[in-house]
C-alpha positions in Angstrom: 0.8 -6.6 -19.7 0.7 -3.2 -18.1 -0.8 -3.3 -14.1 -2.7 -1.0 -12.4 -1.5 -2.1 -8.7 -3.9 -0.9 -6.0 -1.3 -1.4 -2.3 -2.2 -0.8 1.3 0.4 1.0 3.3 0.2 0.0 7.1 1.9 -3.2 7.5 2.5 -3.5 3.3 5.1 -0.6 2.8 5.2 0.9 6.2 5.2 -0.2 9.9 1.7 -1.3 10.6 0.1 1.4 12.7 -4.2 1.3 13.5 -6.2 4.4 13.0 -6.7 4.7 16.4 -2.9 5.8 16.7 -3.2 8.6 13.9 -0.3 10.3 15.8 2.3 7.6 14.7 1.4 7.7 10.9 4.3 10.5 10.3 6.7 9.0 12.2 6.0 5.5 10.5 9.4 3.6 9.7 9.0 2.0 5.2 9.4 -1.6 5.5 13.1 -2.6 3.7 12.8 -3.1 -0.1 9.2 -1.8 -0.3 10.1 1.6 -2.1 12.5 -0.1 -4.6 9.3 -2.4 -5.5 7.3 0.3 -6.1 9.5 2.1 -8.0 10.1 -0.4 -10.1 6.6 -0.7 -11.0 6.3 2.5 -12.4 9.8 2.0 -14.0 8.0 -0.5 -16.3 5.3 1.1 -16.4 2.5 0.4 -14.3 0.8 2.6 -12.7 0.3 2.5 -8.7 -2.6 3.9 -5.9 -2.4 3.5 -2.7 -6.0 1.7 -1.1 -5.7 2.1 2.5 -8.5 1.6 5.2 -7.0 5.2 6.9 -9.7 7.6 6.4 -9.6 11.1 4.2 -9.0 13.0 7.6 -5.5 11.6 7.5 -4.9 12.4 3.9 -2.4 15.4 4.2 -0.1 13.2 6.7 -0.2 10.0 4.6 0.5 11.0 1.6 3.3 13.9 2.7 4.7 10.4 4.1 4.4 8.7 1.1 6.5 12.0 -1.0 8.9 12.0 2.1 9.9 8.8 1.3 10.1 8.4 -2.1 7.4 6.5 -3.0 5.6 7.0 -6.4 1.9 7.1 -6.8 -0.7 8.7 -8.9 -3.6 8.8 -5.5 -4.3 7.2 -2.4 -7.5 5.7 -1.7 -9.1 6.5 1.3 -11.7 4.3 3.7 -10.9 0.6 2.8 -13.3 -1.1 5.0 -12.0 -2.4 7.8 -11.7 -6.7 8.2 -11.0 -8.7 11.8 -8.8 -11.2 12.1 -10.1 -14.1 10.0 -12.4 -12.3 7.5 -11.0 -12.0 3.8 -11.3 -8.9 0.9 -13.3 -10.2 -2.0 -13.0 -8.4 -5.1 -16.2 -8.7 -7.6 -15.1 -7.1 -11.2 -15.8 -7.4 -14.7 -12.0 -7.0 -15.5 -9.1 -9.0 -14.7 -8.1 -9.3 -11.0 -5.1 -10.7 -9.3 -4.5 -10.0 -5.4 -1.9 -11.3 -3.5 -1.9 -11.7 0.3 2.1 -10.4 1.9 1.3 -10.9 5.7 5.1 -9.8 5.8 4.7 -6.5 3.9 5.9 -5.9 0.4 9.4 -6.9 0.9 10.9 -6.3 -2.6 11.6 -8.0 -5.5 14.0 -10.7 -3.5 10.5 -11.9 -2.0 8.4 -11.9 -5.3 11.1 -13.7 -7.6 10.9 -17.0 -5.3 
Protein backbone atom coordinates (compact mmCIF):
# COMPACT_ATOMS: atom_id res chain seq x y z
CA UNK A 1 0.00 0.00 0.00
CA UNK A 2 1.46 3.26 -1.11
CA UNK A 3 1.59 6.12 1.93
CA UNK A 4 1.28 9.58 1.70
CA UNK A 5 3.26 10.41 5.09
CA UNK A 6 2.52 13.92 6.40
CA UNK A 7 5.98 14.52 9.27
CA UNK A 8 6.72 17.42 11.55
CA UNK A 9 10.25 18.58 11.60
CA UNK A 10 11.21 20.22 15.08
CA UNK A 11 11.84 17.48 17.46
CA UNK A 12 10.75 14.59 14.51
CA UNK A 13 13.76 15.02 12.01
CA UNK A 14 15.51 17.92 13.49
CA UNK A 15 16.52 19.33 16.93
CA UNK A 16 13.34 20.65 18.45
CA UNK A 17 13.48 24.45 18.24
CA UNK A 18 9.98 26.81 19.13
CA UNK A 19 9.05 29.60 16.76
CA UNK A 20 9.95 32.00 19.08
CA UNK A 21 13.68 31.14 18.32
CA UNK A 22 13.29 31.42 14.40
CA UNK A 23 17.07 32.35 14.42
CA UNK A 24 18.03 28.67 15.29
CA UNK A 25 15.95 27.01 12.51
CA UNK A 26 19.16 27.05 10.00
CA UNK A 27 21.45 26.06 12.25
CA UNK A 28 19.13 23.12 13.47
CA UNK A 29 21.33 19.76 13.93
CA UNK A 30 18.87 16.34 11.77
CA UNK A 31 18.16 13.90 14.46
CA UNK A 32 20.56 10.48 13.56
CA UNK A 33 18.67 8.10 11.14
CA UNK A 34 15.83 10.47 10.31
CA UNK A 35 17.04 11.26 6.69
CA UNK A 36 17.72 7.59 5.88
CA UNK A 37 13.87 7.01 7.01
CA UNK A 38 12.74 9.37 4.83
CA UNK A 39 14.50 8.46 2.10
CA UNK A 40 13.55 5.28 2.25
CA UNK A 41 9.96 6.21 1.97
CA UNK A 42 10.24 7.66 -1.18
CA UNK A 43 12.54 4.76 -2.25
CA UNK A 44 9.37 2.66 -2.16
CA UNK A 45 7.45 4.88 -3.08
CA UNK A 46 5.52 6.97 -0.87
CA UNK A 47 5.35 10.14 -1.22
CA UNK A 48 6.25 12.66 1.81
CA UNK A 49 5.22 16.58 3.11
CA UNK A 50 6.37 18.12 5.72
CA UNK A 51 3.28 19.51 8.37
CA UNK A 52 4.97 21.76 10.66
CA UNK A 53 3.33 24.30 13.14
CA UNK A 54 6.39 26.97 11.85
CA UNK A 55 4.54 29.49 9.97
CA UNK A 56 4.88 30.55 5.99
CA UNK A 57 7.28 33.50 7.18
CA UNK A 58 9.83 30.88 7.80
CA UNK A 59 9.28 28.98 4.64
CA UNK A 60 12.50 29.98 2.59
CA UNK A 61 14.84 28.92 5.80
CA UNK A 62 12.97 25.60 6.45
CA UNK A 63 12.79 24.16 3.59
CA UNK A 64 16.54 25.45 2.20
CA UNK A 65 17.21 23.29 5.50
CA UNK A 66 15.32 20.57 4.53
CA UNK A 67 17.45 20.50 0.65
CA UNK A 68 20.66 21.21 2.69
CA UNK A 69 20.25 18.15 4.24
CA UNK A 70 19.10 15.79 2.09
CA UNK A 71 15.78 15.25 2.86
CA UNK A 72 13.12 14.48 0.17
CA UNK A 73 9.78 16.03 0.01
CA UNK A 74 7.25 17.09 -2.44
CA UNK A 75 5.97 20.57 0.13
CA UNK A 76 5.97 21.59 3.46
CA UNK A 77 2.89 22.52 5.21
CA UNK A 78 2.89 25.52 6.99
CA UNK A 79 0.76 26.70 10.46
CA UNK A 80 0.06 23.34 12.21
CA UNK A 81 -1.79 24.61 15.10
CA UNK A 82 -0.02 24.75 18.01
CA UNK A 83 -0.93 21.97 21.14
CA UNK A 84 0.31 22.47 25.09
CA UNK A 85 1.61 19.91 26.91
CA UNK A 86 -1.17 17.33 27.47
CA UNK A 87 -3.49 18.22 24.53
CA UNK A 88 -3.62 15.58 21.54
CA UNK A 89 -3.89 16.09 17.40
CA UNK A 90 -7.16 14.51 16.23
CA UNK A 91 -7.46 13.77 12.76
CA UNK A 92 -11.27 13.62 11.35
CA UNK A 93 -11.07 12.04 7.53
CA UNK A 94 -13.11 10.17 5.18
CA UNK A 95 -9.90 8.19 4.18
CA UNK A 96 -7.72 5.92 5.93
CA UNK A 97 -5.54 7.45 8.78
CA UNK A 98 -2.74 6.11 10.77
CA UNK A 99 -0.57 8.54 13.07
CA UNK A 100 2.00 7.58 15.18
CA UNK A 101 3.27 9.49 18.29
CA UNK A 102 7.77 9.38 18.29
CA UNK A 103 8.28 11.66 21.40
CA UNK A 104 11.98 10.69 20.54
CA UNK A 105 12.02 11.92 16.90
CA UNK A 106 11.90 9.73 13.91
CA UNK A 107 14.89 7.72 14.70
CA UNK A 108 15.15 5.41 11.62
CA UNK A 109 14.18 2.23 10.66
CA UNK A 110 16.16 0.50 13.74
CA UNK A 111 13.33 2.17 15.90
CA UNK A 112 10.27 1.23 13.70
CA UNK A 113 11.21 -2.54 13.08
CA UNK A 114 10.89 -3.32 16.91
Amino acid sequence: MKTVWLIDIDGTVSDDIPNETPELFATAKPIPGSLEYVQNLVDKGDRVVFFTARTDEHASVTESWLIKHGYPFEYVVYNKPRIEDGWVYHWVDNRDVKATHVPAGLLGPEFWNK
